[in-house]
N, C-alpha and C positions, 0 to 999 in steps of 0.2 A: 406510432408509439403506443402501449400500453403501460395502463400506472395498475401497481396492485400496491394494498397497503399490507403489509405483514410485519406480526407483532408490533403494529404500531405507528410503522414506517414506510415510508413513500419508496415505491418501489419503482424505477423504470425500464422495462421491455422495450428496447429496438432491435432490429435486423430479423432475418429469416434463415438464418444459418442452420446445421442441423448439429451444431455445435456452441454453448454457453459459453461466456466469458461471465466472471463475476469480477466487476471492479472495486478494489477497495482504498478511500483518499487516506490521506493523514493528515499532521495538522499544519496551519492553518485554515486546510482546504474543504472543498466538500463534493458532489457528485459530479461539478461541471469542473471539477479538474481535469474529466475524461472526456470533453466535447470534441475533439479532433481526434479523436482514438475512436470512439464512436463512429465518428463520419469516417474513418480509412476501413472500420472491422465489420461494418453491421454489415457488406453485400456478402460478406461470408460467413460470420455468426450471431446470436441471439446476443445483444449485449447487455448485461445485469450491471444497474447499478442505484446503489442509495447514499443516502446523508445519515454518517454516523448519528447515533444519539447523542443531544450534547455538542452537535456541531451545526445545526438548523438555526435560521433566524430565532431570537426572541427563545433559546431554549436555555431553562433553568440554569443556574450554577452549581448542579449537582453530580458525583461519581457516577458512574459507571462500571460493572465488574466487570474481570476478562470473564467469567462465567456468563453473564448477558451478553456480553458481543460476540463473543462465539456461538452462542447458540442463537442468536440473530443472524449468521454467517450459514448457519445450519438450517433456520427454518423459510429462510430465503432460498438456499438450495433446493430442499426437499418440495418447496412448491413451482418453482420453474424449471428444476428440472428433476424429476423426481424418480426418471429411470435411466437416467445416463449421468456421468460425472461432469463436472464443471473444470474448465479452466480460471486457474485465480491469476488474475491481472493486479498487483498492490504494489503501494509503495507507501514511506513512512509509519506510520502507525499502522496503516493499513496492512504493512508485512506482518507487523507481532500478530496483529490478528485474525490474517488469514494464512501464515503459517502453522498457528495454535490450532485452527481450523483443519486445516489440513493434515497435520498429526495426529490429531483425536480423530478425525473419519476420513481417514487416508482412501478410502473406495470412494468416498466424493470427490475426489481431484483429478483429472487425468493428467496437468503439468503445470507448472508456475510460474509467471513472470513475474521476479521481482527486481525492484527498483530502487536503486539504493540504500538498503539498509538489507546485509546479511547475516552476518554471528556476532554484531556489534554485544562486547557486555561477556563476550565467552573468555575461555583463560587464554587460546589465541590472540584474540581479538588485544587485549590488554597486556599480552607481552610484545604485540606489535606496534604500539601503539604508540607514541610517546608522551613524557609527561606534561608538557604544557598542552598536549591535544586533550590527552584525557582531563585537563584540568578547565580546558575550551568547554568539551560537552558537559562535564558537569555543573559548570558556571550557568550556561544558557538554560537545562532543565532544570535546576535550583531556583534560577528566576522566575520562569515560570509556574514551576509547582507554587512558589511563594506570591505570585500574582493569583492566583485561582483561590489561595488561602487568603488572602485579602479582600479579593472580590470588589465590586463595586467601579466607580470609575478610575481608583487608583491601581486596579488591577487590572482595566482593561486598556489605561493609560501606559502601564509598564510591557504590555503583552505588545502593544503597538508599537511603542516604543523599541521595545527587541527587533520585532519584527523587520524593521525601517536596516534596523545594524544589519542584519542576516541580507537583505537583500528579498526579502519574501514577496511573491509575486502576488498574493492575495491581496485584493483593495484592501485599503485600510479599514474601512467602514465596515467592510466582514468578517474581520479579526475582533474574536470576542473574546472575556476571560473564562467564560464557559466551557471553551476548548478546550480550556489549558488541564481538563480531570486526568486524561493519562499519566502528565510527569507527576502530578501529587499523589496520585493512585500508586504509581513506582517506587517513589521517593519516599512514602508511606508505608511501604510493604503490603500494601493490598495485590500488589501484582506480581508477586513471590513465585506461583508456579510457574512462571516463565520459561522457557527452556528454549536453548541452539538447535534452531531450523537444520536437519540434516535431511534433505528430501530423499523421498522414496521413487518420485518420479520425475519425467524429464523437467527441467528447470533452466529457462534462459534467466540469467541475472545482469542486469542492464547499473553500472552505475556512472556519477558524475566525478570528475579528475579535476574541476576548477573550485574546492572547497579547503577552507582549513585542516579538517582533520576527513577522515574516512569512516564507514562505518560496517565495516567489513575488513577480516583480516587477508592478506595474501594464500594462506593456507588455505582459509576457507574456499576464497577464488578458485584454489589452484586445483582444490576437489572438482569443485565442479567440471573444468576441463577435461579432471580425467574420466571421468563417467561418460559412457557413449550416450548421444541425445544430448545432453546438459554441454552449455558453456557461459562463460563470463565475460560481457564486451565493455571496454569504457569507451564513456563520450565525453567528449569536449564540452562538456555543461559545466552547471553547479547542480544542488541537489534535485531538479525540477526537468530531466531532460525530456521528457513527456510534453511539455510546455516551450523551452528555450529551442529546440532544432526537432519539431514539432512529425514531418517530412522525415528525416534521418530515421525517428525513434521508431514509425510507423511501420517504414517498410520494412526495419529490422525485425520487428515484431512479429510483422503479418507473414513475413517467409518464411520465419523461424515452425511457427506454427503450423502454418500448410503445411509444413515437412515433414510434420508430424500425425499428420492426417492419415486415416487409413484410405485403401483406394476409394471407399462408398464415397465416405468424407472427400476427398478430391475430386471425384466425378461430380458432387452436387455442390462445388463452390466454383467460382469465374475465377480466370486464371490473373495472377498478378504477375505483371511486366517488371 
């Protein structure tokens, strides 16, 4: 393993691949969301990944701009891999901002898997949607945004507290109100330029079928299908399939990918059964 620290942040290099992943968590979670995706990816890629700012033990109770984490997203690329594109591996939060990433320097990406969270927030998305769901997601990021604005133990009492309802796989004890800057950030209109991920390249989209509402519309899904390279698989999870059927999500991922390898790339990775 190699650790690099950039702009600030703890950076970890595994695998020997002649191909990047860059992983990125959401929330609750932090860099060891990806520890069995690491151990399935690294005999055939270089795996990148860090701990949001704002989501590390012990870190302040203070914003973050999409303007920072994207170009955190950015100068993490440009130092591990600095002549070939990266693949973005994300889910939850980690989709807004390494699909924002990926839009702004589209030549850094060669393809994306993302994980539950597609055009959530587009006018699809909200005509599909219906109103007690859409009234579900707003309730839970309201909470939140208003626990990070509280802060202190009553805000990290409530983040937990949600937590436990959701079913969230993060120990408790690493659920902090710290975390909670993106939905205030949102809910604040600090995160206004936001925009519907329409990739330009190939794109597996993985999500979970055992949750209240969805975060993705069918249209959306349905683009992806039709696009040669790209498609949209559902798993039998909740929001966390990466984690819940651990084996399923891996080999999906990992074929998907080799498939997408040019011959060099296939000739210098081990073949998966």
């Amino acid at each position: 393993m190699q650790v690099k620290t950039i702009n600030g942040t703890e950076v970890l290099i595994e695998g020997n691949g002649s191909e990047t992943i860059l992983m990125l968590h959401g929330w609750p979670d932090s860099r060891a969301l990806w520890e069995k995706q690491v151990e399935a990816f690294k005999p055939h890629f270089r795996c990148v990944r860090f701990t949001w700012p704002g989501f590390e033990p012990g870190a302040a109770n203070v914003e973050h701009s999409l303007d920072a984490l994207i170009g955190l997203c950015e100068a993490v690329v440009r130092e591990v891999s600095p002549d070939k594109p990266v693949i973005l591996l994300v889910h939850d939060w980690g989709c807004l901002f390494g699909y924002h990433f990926a839009m702004r320097h589209p030549e850094r990406v060669s393809r994306v898997v993302g994980v539950d969270i597609g055009d959530a927030g587009s006018r699809d998305f909200k005509k599909a949607t219906t109103i007690p769901a859409l009234l579900g997601i707003v309730g839970y990021q309201l909470w939140l945004a208003a626990a990070w604005r509280i802060g202190g133990g009553v805000g990290e009492n409530m983040s937990r507290w949600l937590s436990r309802q959701m079913g969230v796989p993060t120990p408790p004890e690493q659920i902090t109100v710290a975390k909670n800057y993106p939905y205030y950030s949102t809910w604040t209109g600090k995160y206004k330029a936001v925009r519907t991920f329409r990739p330009d390249c190939p794109m597996l989209f993985i999500y979970g079928t055992r949750k209240p509402f969805m975060f993705h519309s069918p249209q959306w899904a349905a683009s992806l299908d039709a696009r040669p390279g790209s498609k949209a698989v559902a798993m039998d999870t909740d929001h966390w399939p990466m984690l819940r059927r651990p084996d399923e999500f891996n080999t999906l991922v990992l074929r998907w990918l080799l498939s997408h390898q040019s011959n060099e790339e296939k000739n210098a990775s081990p073949a998966v059964l």
